[in-house]
N, C-alpha and C positions, 0 to 999 in steps of 0.2 A: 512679542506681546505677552506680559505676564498677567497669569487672570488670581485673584483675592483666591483663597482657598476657602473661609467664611465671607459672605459680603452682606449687607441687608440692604443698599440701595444699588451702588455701583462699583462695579470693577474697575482699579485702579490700573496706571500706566498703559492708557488706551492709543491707540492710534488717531493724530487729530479728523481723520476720515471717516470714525467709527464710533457713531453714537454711543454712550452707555447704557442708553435705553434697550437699543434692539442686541446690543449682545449680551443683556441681561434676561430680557427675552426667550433667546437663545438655550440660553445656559447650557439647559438639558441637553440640547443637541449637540452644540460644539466641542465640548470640555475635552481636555486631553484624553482624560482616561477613558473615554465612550471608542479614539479611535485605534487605541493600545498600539501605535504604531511608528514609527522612525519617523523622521522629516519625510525621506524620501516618498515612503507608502504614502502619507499623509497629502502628498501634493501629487500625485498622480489620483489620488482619490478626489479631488479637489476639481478636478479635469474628466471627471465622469460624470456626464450627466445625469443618471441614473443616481448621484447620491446628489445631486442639486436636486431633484425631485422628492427626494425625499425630505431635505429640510426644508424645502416648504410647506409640504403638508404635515408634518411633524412641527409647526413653531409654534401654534396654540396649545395652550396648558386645557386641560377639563376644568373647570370651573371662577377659568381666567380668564381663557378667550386670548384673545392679541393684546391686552392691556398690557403694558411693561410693570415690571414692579415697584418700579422709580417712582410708576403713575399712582399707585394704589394708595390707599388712607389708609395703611394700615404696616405694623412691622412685619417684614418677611427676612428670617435668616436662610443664607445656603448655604449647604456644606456639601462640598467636593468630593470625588472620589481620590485626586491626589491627596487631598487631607487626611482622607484615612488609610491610605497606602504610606502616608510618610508618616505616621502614628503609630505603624502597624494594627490599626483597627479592625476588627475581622468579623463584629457583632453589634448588629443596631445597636444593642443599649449603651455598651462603651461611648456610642457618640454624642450621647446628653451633655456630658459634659463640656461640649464644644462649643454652645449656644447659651445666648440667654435666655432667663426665666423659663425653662425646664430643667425640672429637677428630679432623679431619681424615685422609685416607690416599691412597694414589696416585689419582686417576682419570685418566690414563694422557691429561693433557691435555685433559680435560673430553668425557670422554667416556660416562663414567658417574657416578654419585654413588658414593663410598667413605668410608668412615667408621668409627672403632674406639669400642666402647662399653665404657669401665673397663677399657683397655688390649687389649681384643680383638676382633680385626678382620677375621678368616676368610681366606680366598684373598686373596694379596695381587694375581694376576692375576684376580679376578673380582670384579662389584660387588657390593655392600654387600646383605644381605638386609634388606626390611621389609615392612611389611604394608599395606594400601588397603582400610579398612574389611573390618578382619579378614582379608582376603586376600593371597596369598603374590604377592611384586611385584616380589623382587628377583631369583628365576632370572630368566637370560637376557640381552639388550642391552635396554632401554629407555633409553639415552639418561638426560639430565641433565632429572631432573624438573621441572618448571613448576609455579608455587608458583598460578594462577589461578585452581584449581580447587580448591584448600586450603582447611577452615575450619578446621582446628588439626591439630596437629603432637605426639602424645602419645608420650612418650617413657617406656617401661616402666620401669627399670631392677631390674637384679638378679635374685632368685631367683624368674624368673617361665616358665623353661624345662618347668618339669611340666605346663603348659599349653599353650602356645607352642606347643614340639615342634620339633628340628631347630633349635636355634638357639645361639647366641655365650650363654654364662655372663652376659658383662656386662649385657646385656640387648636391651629390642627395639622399634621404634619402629612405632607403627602414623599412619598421616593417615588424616583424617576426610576426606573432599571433603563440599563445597557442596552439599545438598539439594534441589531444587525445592519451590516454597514456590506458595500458593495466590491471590497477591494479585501483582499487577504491579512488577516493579522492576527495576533493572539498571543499568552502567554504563560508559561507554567511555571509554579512555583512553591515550593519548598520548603515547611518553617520548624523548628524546632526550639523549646524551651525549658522554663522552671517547672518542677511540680510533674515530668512527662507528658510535656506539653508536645505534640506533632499533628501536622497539616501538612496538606495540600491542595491546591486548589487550579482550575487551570480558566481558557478563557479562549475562543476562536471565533471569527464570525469573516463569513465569504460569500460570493456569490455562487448561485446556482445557476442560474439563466440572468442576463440584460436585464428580466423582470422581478428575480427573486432572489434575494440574502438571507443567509441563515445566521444564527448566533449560539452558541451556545456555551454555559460556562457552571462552575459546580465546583462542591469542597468539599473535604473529608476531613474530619478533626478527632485523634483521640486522645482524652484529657485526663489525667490526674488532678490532683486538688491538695491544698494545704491544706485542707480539711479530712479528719481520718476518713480512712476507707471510700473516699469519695470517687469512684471513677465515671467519667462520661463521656459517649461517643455520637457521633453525629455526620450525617451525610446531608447534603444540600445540592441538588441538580437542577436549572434553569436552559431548556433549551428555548428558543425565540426564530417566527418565519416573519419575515416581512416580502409583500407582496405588490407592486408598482403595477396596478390595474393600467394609471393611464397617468400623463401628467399631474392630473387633477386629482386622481383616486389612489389611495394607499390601504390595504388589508392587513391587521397585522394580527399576530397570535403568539402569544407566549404562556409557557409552561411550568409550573413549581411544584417539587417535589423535595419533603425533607422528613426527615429521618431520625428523631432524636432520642437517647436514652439515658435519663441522667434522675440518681434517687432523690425521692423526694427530703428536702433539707432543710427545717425552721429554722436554723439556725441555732443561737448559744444563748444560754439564760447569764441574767447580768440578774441580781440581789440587789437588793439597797442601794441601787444606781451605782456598783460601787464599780465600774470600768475596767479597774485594775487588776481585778481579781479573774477575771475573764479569761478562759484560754482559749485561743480562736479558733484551734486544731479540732475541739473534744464535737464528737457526733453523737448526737442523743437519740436518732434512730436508731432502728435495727437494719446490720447492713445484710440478713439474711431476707429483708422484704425487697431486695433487686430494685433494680431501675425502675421509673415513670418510663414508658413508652409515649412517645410523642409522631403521629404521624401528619402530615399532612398532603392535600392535595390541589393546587391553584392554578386554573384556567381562566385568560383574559383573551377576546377575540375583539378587538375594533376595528370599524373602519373610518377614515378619514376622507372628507369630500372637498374640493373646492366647486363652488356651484358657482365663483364669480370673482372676481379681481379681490374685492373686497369679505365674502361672506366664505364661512366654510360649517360644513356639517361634522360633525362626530357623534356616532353611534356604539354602543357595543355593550356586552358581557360578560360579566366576571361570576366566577364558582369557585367557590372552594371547601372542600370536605376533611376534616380535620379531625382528630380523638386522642384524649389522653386517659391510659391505663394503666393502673398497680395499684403497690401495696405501699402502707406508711405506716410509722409510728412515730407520731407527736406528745411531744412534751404538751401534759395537760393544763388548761390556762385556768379553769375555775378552781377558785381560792380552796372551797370546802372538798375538793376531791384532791387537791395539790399538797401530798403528805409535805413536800421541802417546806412549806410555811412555816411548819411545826418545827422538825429535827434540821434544817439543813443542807441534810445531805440526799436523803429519798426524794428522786425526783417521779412523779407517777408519770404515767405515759394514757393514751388513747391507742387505738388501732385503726386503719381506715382500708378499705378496697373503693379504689376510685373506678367507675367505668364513664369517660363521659363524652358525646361524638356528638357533631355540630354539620350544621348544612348551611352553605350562603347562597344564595344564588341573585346577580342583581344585577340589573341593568341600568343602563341611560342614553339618552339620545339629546344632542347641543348644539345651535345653531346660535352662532358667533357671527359678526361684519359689521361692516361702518356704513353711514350715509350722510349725507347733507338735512337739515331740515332747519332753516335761519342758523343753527350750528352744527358743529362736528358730533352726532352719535357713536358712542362706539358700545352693540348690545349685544347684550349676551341673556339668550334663553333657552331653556331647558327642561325635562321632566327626569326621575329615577325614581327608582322602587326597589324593592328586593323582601325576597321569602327568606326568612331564620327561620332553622330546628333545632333544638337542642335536648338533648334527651340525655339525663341525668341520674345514672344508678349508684347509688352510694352506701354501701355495709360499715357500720359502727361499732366499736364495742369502748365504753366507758367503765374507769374502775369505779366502784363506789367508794363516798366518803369514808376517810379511815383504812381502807384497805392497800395492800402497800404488792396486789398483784403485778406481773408484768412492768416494775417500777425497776430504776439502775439507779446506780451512786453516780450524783453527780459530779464527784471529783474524780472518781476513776469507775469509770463504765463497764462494764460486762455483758459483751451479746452473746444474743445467740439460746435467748426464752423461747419457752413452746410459746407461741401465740396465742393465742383466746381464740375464740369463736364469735365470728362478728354476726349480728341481724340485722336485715338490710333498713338502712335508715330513710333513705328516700328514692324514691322511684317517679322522677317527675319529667312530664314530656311537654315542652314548650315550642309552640309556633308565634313567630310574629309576621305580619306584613304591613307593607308600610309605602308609601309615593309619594310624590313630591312633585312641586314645578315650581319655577324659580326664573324671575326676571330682574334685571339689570341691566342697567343704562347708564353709562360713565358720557358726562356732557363737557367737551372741550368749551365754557360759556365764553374764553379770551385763550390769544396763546399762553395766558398766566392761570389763569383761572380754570379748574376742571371741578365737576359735583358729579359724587357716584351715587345711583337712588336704586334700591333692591328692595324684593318682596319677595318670598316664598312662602308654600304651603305645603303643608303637610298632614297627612292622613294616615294612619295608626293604629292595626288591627293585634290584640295579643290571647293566645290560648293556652293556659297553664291546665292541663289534665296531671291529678296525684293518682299512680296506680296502687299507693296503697289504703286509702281511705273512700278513693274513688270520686277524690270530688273533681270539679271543673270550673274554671272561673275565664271570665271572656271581659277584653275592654276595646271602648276603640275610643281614640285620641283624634282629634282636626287643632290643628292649630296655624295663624299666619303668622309672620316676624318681618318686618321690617329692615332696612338696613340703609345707612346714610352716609356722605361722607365730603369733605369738601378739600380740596388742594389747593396750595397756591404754589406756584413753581416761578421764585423771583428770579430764578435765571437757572442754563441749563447745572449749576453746580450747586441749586438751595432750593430745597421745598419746606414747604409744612403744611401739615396737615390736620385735620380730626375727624373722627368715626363714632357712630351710632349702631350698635345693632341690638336685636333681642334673638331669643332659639331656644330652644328645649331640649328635654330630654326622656323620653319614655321612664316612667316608674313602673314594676311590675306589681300584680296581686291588685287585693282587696281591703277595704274597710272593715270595720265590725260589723257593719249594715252590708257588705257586699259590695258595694260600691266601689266600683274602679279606682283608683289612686290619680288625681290629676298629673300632671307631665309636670317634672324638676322646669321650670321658668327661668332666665337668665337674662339680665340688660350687662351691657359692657359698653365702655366708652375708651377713647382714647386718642392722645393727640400725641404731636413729636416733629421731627425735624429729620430730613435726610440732607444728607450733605457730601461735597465733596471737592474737595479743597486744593490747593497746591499741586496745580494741574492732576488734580486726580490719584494723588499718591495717599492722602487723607480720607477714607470716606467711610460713612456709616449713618447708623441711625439712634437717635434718642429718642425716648418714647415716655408719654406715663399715661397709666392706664386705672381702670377701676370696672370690676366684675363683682355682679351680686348674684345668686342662684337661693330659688324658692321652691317649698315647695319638695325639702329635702326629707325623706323620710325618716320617722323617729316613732320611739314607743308611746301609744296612745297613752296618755296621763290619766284618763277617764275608767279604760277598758281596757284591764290590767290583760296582756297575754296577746294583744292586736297592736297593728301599727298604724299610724297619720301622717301623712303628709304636712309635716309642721314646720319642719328647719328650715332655718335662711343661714348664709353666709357671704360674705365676702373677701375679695383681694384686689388689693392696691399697691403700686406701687413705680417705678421707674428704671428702664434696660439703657444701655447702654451697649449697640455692640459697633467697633471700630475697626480698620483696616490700617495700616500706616507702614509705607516701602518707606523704612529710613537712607537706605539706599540703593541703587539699580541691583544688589544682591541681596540684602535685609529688609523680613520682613516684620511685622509685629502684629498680632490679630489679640483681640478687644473682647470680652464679655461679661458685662459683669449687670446684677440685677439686685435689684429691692421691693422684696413682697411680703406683703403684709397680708397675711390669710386667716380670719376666724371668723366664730360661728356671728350670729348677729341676735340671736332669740334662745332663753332657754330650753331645753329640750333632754329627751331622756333618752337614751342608747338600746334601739332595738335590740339588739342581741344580749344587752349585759343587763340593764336597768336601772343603768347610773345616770347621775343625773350630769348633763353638760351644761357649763352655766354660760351666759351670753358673753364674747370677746373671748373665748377657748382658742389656743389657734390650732391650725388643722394639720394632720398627720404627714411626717418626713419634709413639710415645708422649710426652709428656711431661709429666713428675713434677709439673707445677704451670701452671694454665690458668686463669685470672681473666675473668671479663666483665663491665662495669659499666655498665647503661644509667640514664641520668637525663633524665626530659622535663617538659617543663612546659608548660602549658595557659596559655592568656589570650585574652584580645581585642587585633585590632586592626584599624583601619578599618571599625567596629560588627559584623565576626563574629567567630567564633572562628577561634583558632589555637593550634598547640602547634609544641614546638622541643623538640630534645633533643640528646643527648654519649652516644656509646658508644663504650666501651674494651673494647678487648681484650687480654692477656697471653698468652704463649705460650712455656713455656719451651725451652731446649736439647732436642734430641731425637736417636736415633740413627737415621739416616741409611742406613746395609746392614748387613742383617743379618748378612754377613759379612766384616766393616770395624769393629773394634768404634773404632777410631780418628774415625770420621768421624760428625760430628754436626753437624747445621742447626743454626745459632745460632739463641737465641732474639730475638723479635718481638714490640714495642706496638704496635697499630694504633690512631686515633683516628679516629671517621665521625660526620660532623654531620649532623642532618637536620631538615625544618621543613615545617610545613603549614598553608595559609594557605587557608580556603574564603571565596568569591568569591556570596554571596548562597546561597540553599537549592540549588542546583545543581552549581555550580562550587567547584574547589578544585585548588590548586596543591603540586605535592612539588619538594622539593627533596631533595638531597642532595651530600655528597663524603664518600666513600671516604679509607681512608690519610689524612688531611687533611695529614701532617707529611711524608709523600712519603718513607717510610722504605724501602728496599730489603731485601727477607725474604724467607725461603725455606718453602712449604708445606708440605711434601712430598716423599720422597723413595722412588727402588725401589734408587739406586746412585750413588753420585758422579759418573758419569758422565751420570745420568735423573733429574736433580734440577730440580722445578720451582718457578719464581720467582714471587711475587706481585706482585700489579696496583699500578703506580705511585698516586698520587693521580690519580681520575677522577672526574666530576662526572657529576651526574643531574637533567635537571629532568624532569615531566613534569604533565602536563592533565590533569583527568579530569570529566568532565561525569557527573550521575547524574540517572535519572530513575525 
């Protein structure tokens, strides 16, 4: 049975005994890479009861419940862990571009994962929120996530906020990790590249007792860069218990730890939009201010219950403790302190010390099952909460206009200035809390007919204390959101659907009068079609969608120096993502999206005082994002092998948001990749990046903080499995 490596409805070339529903369900649990193991292992595993008990307590998702995804009003992409093993992908953010309608966003030099979903992308200085087996993962610093503990990659999208809670309109990504499994198996492996590129990383999970498996698995990565002086290193360790109380009852606890150190990097100034003048290599820090220090710490403990044929509990805990530390010196953005305006060549600089550490701590508890009542109920209800801290120390030193201290040539640099002496610029300690409860009720009204109807609440405590002014400011938010949705499944291989929902988003601070900042507001709609065709060799999802958010803060126009809650925007537009086995070896996988994202109301740019006029479109979005992976399977030298081409497109994009002049040209990138196993143990990856050595820009926060993409770099690496 081959399973889609992307799929959004069903998995193609199914067994005719084997629903698409329930092994889409699944997913998480069954996928090859979860069992890293030979045929053999595999079916003696199969024949243990001990892991039949486990996948049934393990087949409801948090904030799914038993629903299949088939069933849902809404698009859901997945991406595999064989997908990014035959990619060689080794870092969440690489995998954006494997789906549609997410697309790339600052990470301020790879120092966090950032990413905008259907045009919207939260904080442009903070990273990307998602979820880790249901749990909230993206407050704070955790560094650039490691793909080694990943067994899929689900990507919600759309009107799934009534659930959710606290989130972006476009939608929300949650990763599964890697389970411990009850039968011996594991694997090490090996990689070396471009640039001094080296890994390792490995992977084991066994049993202890009848009742307990353990897992554990972890990477080491030290990196060179195309980019001068750029080096960065990184450790990532996930060990995982799971625990078989009873048939019905599973315990389980997993552990993350990661380690990263890599300098802070805005990237390369681009002039008069002129591209070509651009060197992508040149660093305009200082490489004498060391590494960002990235730590992190992540504990998740649930348990799983069956209380009945039909109903099951899930409870549990997640924490995480995280901090990012050093030194920086950025290339400065305001015009009148920025000598290059004038001559050129003097580029002036900033200086920063970053101290900044975060606290998660959150829980939730969900009770999921079905009943009869005139029809089939399938409900799902809930409550979460969770405590943030974030405590933020930050030392500044700015040159003044005209003065050409601490400044390098920006055509040929020279480190290695005494520093300045920074005064600390801010000193701010934030708590928020926050709860929720959330109901849903998906009604089979016919075997064709299904209506989803959701409601959640939310309540929203926030405390901003400034230690150097000493003031304090306090808000609490309540807000409810709806959420709607209706199916019609005209046979098991064609649905269609449409979705309603509303959500929000906490805004932090005050008015001029003091006054709390109401909550970012969001409606989103969307309809579409899943499909799946020709016995199942065909299948995917079309969708089109439209998200508005209100409510966005901007510079009070009244009361020069404070901010309003004034901005709207929206995005619209149409995904497309497909599967298609052109043959029992060739595969073809499908993504490609149309969004349209701008503002909807004039308004004025906190930070700068520019005015932004209504239809601006919004930052790194762009209008049209294609990805096309093609692989194909065979023998050679009597085992198997596969080979495959992935493209990506990437159109023009607006570059600052207030510069509506300046926009990143668009970008095709082409990455080949092959795997060749070496007898029941061994097997070899290959890879190249960029293969055509195109020069492209990701990302941007300003013309002056625009960062460039990785020339063509190559990958091979080992990997022994046992």
């Amino acid at each position: 049975m081959k399973m889609s490596s992307i799929t959004a409805t069903n998995s193609p070339r199914l067994s005719g005994t084997i629903s698409s529903a329930i092994l889409l369900c699944c997913l998480p649990v069954i996928s090859h890479a979860d069992t890293v193991a030979n045929s053999a292992t595999a079916q003696t595993a199969a024949d243990n009861s001990n892991i039949e008990r486990i996948s049934v307590v393990s087949r409801r998702m948090p904030f799914r419940g038993d629903v299949p995804l088939n069933a849902l009003p809404q698009s859901v992409a997945v991406i595999s862990a064989d997908t990014l093993e035959d990619q060689a992908i080794t870092d969440f953010q690489n995998t954006i571009d494997l789906a549609s309608g997410i697309v790339r966003q600052n990470t301020l030099g790879g120092l966090w994962d950032s990413f905008a979903i259907r045009g919207f992308a939260g904080g442009e200085n903070l990273p990307s929120g998602y979820l880790i087996n249901g749990y909230s993962a993206g407050r704070g610093y955790s560094g650039r996530r490691d793909t080694v503990n990943i067994q899929s990659i689900e990507i919600l999208k759309g009107p799934g906020s009534a659930l959710y809670g606290r989130s972006e309109p476009g939608g929300t990504i949650n990763i599964i990790t890697k389970k411990p499994q009850f039968s011996p198996a594991g694997y090490l492996q090996v990689s070396a590249g471009s640039y001094d590129h080296y890994r390792a990383e490995a992977d084991y999970t066994n049993a202890i007792t009848d009742q307990l498996a353990f897992r554990v698995n972890g990477a080491y990565e030290d990196n060179g860069s195309f980019r001068d002086t750029i080096h960065a290193k990184k450790w990532f360790f996930s060990p995982s218990i799971d625990y078989v109380i009873s048939d019905r009852t599973k315990l389980s606890y997993e552990l993350e730890l990661l380690d990263q150190k890599i300098p802070f990097d805005r990237g390369v100034v681009v002039l008069n939009n002129d591209f070509s003048q651009v060197n992508r290599k040149t660093f305009y820090g200082e490489p004498a201010d060391g590494p960002m220090h990235v730590q992190a710490i992540g504990h998740q403990l649930s348990l799983t219950h069956e209380l009945a044929d039909n109903w099951q509990l899930l409870t549990g805990v997640g924490y995480r403790d995280s901090s990012l530390e050093g030194y920086s010196s950025d290339t400065e953005l305001s015009a009148s302190r920025q000598l290059l305006y004038q001559d050129g060549t003097t580029l002036s600089r900033q200086r920063r010390w970053r101290d900044y550490d975060a606290k998660d701590l959150s829980a939730r508890v969900e009770l999921s099952g079905t009943f009869q009542a005139g029809v089939k109920h399938q409900v799902l209800m809930g409550a979460d909460g969770y405590h943030y801290q974030l405590d933020s120390f930050l030392r500044r030193w700015r040159v003044a206009p005209g003065d050409d201290t601490y400044s390098i040539d920006v055509h040929h640099p020279v480190y290695g200035q005494t520093p300045p002496a920074m005064p600390i610029s801010n000193d701010d300690h934030e708590k928020q809390r926050a709860f929720g409860v959330y109901l849903q009720d998906q009604l089979d009204l016919t075997t064709q007919w299904k209506m989803l109807l959701g409601m959640r609440f939310d309540h929203f405590e926030q405390r901003i204390a400034n230690s150097l002014n000493g003031s304090v400011t306090h808000q609490t938010q309540n807000t409810t959101n709806p959420r709607a949705g209706l199916v019609f499944q005209a046979d098991d291989n064609l649905s269609l659907y449409v979705s309603y929902a509303e959500g929000f988003r906490p805004n932090s601070g005050t008015d001029v009068n003091g006054i709390p900042f109401d909550p970012e507001n969001s409606k989103s709609w969307e309809t579409g079609v899943k499909f799946a065709l020709l016995d199942n060799n065909v299948t995917g999802t079309l969708a089109l969608f439209r998200a508005e958010k209100s409510n966005i803060l901007a510079a009070d126009p009244v009361n020069t120096g404070y901010t309003a809650a004034l901005g709207k925007a929206h995005s619209r537009g149409i995904e497309l993502d497909l599967n298609a086995w052109l043959s029992d070896s060739t595969q073809l996988a499908l993504a490609y999206a149309y969004t349209d994202a701008e503002t909807e109301n004039d308004v004025i740019n906190p930070d700068w005082g520019v005015n932004i006029p209504a239809g601006s479109r919004l930052v790194n979005i762009p209008k049209h994002k294609l990805n096309l992976t093609l692989t194909q399977e065979f023998t050679l030298f009597s085992h198997s092998a596969k080979a495959g081409i992935n493209a990506t497109y990437v159109d023009k994009r607006l570059g600052d948001s207030v510069s509506p002049d300046y926009e990143l040209p668009e970008y095709a990138l082409v990455r080949i990749f092959a795997t060749q196993h070496l007898g029941a143990n061994w097997q070899v990856n290959a890879s190249i990046n960029n293969l055509l050595d195109k020069h492209y820009f990701v990302s941007s926060y300003a013309a002056l903080w625009t960062q460039p993409g990785e020339p063509r770099t190559a990958t091979i690496s080992v990997k022994y499995t046992f």
